[in-house]
C-alpha positions as a printed NumPy array, in Angstrom:
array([[ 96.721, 166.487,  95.889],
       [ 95.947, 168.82 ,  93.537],
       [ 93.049, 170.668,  94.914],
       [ 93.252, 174.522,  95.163],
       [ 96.585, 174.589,  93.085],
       [ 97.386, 177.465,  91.95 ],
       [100.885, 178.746,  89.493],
       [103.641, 179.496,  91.068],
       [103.707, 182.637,  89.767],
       [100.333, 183.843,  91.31 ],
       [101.344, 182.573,  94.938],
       [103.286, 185.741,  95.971],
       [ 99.983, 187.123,  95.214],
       [ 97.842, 185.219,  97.187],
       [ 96.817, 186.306, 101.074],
       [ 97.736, 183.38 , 103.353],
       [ 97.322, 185.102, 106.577],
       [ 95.129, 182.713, 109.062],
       [ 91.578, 184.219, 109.488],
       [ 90.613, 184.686, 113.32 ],
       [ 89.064, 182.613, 115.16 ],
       [ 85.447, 182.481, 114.938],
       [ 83.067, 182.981, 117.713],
       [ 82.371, 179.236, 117.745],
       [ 86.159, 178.243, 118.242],
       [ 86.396, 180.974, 121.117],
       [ 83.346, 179.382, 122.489],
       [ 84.185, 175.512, 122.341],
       [ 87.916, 175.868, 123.636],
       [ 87.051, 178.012, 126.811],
       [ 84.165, 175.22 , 127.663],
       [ 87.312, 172.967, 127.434],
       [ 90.187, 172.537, 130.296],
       [ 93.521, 173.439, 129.274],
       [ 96.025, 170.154, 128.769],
       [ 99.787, 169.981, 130.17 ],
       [100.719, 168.298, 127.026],
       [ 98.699, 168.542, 123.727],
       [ 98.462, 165.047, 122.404],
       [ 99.966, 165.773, 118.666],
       [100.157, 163.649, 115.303],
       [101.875, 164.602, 112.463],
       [101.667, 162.778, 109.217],
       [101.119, 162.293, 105.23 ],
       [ 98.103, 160.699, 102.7  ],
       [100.069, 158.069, 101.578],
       [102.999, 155.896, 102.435],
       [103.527, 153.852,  99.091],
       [105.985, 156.543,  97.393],
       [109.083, 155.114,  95.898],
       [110.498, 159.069,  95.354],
       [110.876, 158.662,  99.352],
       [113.77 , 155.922,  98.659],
       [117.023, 157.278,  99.509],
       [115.448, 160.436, 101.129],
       [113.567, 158.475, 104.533],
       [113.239, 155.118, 103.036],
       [116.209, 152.877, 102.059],
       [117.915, 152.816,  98.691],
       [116.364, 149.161,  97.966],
       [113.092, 149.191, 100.29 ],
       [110.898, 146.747,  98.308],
       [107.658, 148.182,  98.244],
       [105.566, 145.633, 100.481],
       [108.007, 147.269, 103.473],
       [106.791, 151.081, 102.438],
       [104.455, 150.778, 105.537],
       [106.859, 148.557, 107.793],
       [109.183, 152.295, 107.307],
       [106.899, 154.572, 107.109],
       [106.163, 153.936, 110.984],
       [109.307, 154.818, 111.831],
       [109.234, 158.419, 110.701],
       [105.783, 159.143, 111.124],
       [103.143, 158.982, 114.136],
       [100.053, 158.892, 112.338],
       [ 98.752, 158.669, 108.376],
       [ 95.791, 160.797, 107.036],
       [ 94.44 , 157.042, 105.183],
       [ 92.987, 158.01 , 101.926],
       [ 93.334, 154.464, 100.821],
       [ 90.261, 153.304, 101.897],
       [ 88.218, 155.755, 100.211],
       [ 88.614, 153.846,  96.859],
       [ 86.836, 151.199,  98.258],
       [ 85.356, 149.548, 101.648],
       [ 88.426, 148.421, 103.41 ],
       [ 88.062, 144.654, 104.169],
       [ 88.386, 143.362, 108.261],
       [ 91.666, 140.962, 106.368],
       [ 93.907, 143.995, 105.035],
       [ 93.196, 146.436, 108.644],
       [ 94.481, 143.674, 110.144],
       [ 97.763, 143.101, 107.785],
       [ 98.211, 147.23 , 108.078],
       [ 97.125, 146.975, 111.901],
       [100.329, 144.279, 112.297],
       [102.988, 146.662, 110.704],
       [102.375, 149.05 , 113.398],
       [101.851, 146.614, 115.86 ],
       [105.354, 145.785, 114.894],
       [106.846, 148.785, 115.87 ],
       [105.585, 149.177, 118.958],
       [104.734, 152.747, 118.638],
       [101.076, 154.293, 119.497],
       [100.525, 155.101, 115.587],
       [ 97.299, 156.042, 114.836],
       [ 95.736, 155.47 , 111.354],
       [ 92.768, 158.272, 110.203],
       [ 91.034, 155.965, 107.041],
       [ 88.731, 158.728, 104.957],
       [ 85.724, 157.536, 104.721],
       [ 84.746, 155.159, 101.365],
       [ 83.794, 156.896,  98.437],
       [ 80.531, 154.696,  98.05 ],
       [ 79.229, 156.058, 101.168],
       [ 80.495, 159.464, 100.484],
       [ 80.179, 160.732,  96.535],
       [ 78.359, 157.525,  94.976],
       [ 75.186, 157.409,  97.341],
       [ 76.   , 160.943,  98.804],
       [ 75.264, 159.231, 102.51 ],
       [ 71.614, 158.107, 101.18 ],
       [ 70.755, 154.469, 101.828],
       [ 74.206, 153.887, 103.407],
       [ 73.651, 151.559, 105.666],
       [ 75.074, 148.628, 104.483],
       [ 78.728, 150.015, 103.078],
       [ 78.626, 152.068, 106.88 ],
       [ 78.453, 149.141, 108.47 ],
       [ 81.17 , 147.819, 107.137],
       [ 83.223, 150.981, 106.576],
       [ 82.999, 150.605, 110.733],
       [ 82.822, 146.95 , 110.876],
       [ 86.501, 146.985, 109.357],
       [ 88.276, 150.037, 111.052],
       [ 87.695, 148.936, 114.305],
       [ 90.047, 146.008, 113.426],
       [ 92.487, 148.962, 113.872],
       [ 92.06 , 148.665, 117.358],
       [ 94.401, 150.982, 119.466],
       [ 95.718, 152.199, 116.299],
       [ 92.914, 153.945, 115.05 ],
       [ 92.818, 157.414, 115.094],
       [ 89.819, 160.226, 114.108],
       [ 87.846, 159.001, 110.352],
       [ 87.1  , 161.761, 108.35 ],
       [ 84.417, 162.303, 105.635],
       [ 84.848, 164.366, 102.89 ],
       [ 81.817, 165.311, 100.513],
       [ 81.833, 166.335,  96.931],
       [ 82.214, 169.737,  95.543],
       [ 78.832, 169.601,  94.369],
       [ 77.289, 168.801,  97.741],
       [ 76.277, 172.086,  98.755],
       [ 74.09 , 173.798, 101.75 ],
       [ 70.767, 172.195, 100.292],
       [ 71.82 , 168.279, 101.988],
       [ 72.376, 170.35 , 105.489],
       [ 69.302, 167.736, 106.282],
       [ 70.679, 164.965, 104.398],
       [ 74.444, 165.246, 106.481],
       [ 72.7  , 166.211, 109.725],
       [ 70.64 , 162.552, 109.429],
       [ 73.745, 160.656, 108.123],
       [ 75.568, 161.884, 111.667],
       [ 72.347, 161.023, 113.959],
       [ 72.988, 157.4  , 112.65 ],
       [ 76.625, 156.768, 113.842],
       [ 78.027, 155.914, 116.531],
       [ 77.922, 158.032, 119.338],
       [ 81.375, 157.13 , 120.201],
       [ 82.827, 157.446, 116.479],
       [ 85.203, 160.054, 116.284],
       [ 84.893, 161.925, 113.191],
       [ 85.771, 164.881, 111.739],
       [ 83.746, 166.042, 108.038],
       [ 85.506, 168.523, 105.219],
       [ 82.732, 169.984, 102.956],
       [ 83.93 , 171.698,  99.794],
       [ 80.821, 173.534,  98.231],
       [ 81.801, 177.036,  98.321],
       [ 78.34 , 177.703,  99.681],
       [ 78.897, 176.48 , 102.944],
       [ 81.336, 179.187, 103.169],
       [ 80.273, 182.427, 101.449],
       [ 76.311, 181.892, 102.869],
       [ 76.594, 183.393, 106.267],
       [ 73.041, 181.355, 107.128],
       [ 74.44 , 178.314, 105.901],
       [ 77.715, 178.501, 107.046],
       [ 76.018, 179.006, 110.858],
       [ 73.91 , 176.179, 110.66 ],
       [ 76.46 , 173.568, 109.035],
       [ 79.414, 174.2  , 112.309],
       [ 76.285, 174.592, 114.983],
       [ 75.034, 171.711, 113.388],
       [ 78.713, 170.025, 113.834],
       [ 79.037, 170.746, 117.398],
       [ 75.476, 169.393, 118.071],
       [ 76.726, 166.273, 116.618],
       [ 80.086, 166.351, 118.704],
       [ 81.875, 165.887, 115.016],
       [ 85.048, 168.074, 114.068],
       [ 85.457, 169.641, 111.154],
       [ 88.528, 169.689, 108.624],
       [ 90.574, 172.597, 108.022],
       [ 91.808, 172.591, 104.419],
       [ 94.752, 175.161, 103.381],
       [ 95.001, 174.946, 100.096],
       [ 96.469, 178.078,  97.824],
       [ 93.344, 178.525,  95.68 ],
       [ 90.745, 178.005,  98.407],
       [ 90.883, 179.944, 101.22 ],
       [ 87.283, 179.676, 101.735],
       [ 88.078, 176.514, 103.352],
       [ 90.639, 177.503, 106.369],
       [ 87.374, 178.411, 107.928],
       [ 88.831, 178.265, 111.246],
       [ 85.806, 176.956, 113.391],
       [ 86.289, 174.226, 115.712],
       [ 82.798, 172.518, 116.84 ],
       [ 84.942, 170.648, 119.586],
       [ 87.809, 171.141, 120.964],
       [ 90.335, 168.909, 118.131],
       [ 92.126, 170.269, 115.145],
       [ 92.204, 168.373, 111.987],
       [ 94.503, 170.163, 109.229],
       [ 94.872, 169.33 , 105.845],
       [ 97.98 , 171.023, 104.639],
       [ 98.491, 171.482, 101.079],
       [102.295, 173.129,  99.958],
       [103.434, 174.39 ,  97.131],
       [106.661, 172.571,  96.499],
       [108.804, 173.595,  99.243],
       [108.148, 177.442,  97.846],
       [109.148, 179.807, 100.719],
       [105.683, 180.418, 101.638],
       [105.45 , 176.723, 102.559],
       [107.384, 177.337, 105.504],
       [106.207, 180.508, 106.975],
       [102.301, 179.441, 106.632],
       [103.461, 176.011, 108.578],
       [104.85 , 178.733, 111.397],
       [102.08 , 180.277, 110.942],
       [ 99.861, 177.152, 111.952],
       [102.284, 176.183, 114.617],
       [101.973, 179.491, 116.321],
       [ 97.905, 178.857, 115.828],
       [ 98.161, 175.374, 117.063],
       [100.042, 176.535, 120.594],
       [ 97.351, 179.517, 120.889],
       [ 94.723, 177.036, 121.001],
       [ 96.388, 174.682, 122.946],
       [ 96.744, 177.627, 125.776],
       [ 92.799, 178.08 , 125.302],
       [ 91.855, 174.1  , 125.828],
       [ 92.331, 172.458, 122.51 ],
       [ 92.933, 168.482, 123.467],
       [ 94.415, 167.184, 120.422],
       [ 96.066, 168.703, 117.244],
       [ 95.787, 166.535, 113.745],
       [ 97.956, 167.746, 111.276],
       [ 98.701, 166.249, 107.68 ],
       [100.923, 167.139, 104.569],
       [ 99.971, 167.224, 101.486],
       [102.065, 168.396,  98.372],
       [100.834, 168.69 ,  94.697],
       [104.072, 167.01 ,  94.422],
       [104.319, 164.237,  96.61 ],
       [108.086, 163.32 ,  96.74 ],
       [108.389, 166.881,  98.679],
       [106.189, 165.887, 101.467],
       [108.775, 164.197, 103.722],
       [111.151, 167.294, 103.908],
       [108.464, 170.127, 104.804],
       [106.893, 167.131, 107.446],
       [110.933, 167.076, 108.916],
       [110.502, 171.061, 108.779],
       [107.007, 170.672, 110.781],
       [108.031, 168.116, 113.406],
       [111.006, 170.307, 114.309],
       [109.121, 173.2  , 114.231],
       [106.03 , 171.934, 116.493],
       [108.492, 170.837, 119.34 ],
       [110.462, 173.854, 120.093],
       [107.089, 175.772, 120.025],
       [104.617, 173.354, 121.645],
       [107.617, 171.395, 123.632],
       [106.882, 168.019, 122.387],
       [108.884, 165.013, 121.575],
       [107.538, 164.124, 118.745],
       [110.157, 161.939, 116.533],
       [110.558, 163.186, 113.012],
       [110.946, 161.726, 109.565],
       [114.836, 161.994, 109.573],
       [115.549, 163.104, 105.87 ],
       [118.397, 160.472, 104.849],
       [120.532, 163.427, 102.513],
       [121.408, 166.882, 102.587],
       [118.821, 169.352, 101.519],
       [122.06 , 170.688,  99.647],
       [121.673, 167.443,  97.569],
       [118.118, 168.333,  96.638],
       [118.874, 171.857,  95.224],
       [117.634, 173.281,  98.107]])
């Protein structure tokens, strides 16, 4: 992912300090009752990367097994390979059976399709929605939270045109929507209206932390579920102490009412992801006491020049 990247040399420059909470957040969580155990998933975008051979995948994986694996490591995957096109019922199923396979309660998030999303900018959408929904639910128990993420360019002025697209769901689809346009953000009015509008809905919104756009770890929660989009730097220091960072967030929330926490890697450099995700998963139990297995890096961080 190469969204808000930003040289190396400017990081040490760059505030990553996690805003407050906003008045919504406060708001939603102490409306919601306070869970034992915080149901948690911890993932990555992809699982088709050969650089994980020989680091959580075996030497000689072939690469129709990348899924069959990555179940092993991983409790849930952030799909963005549906958003290329509108995932038909024949391949859920195929995907569905790998995880099926390892009897584990993985949960797949598939983004929703860029048709519905950036070609007809959720205008006249019918048709590809119905199948977008048609298809996931082939996931069955394996399906976890969809998310929707608009184009840069679709700003504050389709408020309307979003607010209509979410009437027309499902009442029962669980969703979560990442906008981009920087004027959701820096318009006060706007950026009011779009999470109050959100919460109205019942439909989450993504948290992005990215270097370059800090506009987007907004942190507002319109309900009571945390969906993080975590963008590194490489395994640069900074990498570790903002995942702390989000951890010690996460566990502050989860004392407030949050009921579930959805949190996926992402680095600009993808053959990183599994070591900060073993980093994370360690991390997240000793703070939030869960049990959550992790990726199990296969060599010595020693052998990566680490």
């Amino acid at each position: 992912m190469d969204f808000g990247k930003v040289p190396e040399n400017e990081l040490a420059g760059i505030d990553f300090t996690l805003p407050a909470d906003s008045v919504l957040t406060t708001a939603v969580l102490k409306q919601a009752k306070a869970l034992k155990d915080l149901p948690s998933y911890i993932g990555c975008a992809k699982w088709g990367r050969k650089e994980w051979k020989g680091l959580i995948y075996p030497d000689k994986l072939k690469d129709i097994l990348f899924l069959n694996e990555y179940v092993k490591h991983f409790n849930s995957i952030e799909l963005n390979a549906v958003f290329y096109k509108v995932p038909e019922k024949d391949q859920i199923i195929t995907w569905r059976e790998k995880a099926e396979a390892k009897g584990a309660e993985f949960k797949f998030c598939p983004k929703i399709s860029q048709t519905i999303s950036h070609i007809k900018r959720l205008k006249n959408a019918e048709e590809a929605t119905s199948k977008y929904l048609s298809s996931i639910m082939e996931f069955g128990k394996y399906l976890g939270p969809s998310f929707l993420q608009l184009s840069d360019n679709f700003g504050p002025a389709n408020l309307q045109v979003l607010s209509d697209y979410l009437e027309s769901l499902p009442k029962d689809f669980d969703l979560f929507v990442e906008v981009r346009h920087q004027g959701w953000y820096t318009d006060v009015s706007a950026r009011k209206e779009y999470f109050d509008m959100l919460s109205k809905h019942h439909v989450g919104a993504v948290i992005t932390d990215a270097s370059g756009r800090r506009d987007c770890v907004h942190m507002e929660l319109p309900t009571p579920h945390a969906f993080i989009r975590f963008v590194g730097n490489s395994l640069h220091p900074t990498d570790y102490k903002r995942v702390d960072e989000w951890i010690d967030r996460i566990a502050e929330w989860k004392k407030q009412g949050l009921q579930s926490a959805w949190f996926f890697l992402h680095q600009h450099d993808e053959k990183d992801t599994p070591i900060l995700a073993d980093y994370t998963v360690k991390k997240w139990n000793e703070v939030l006491g869960t049990e959550l297995a992790g990726p199990g890096i296969r060599i010595k961080p020693t052998e990566l020049g680490l």
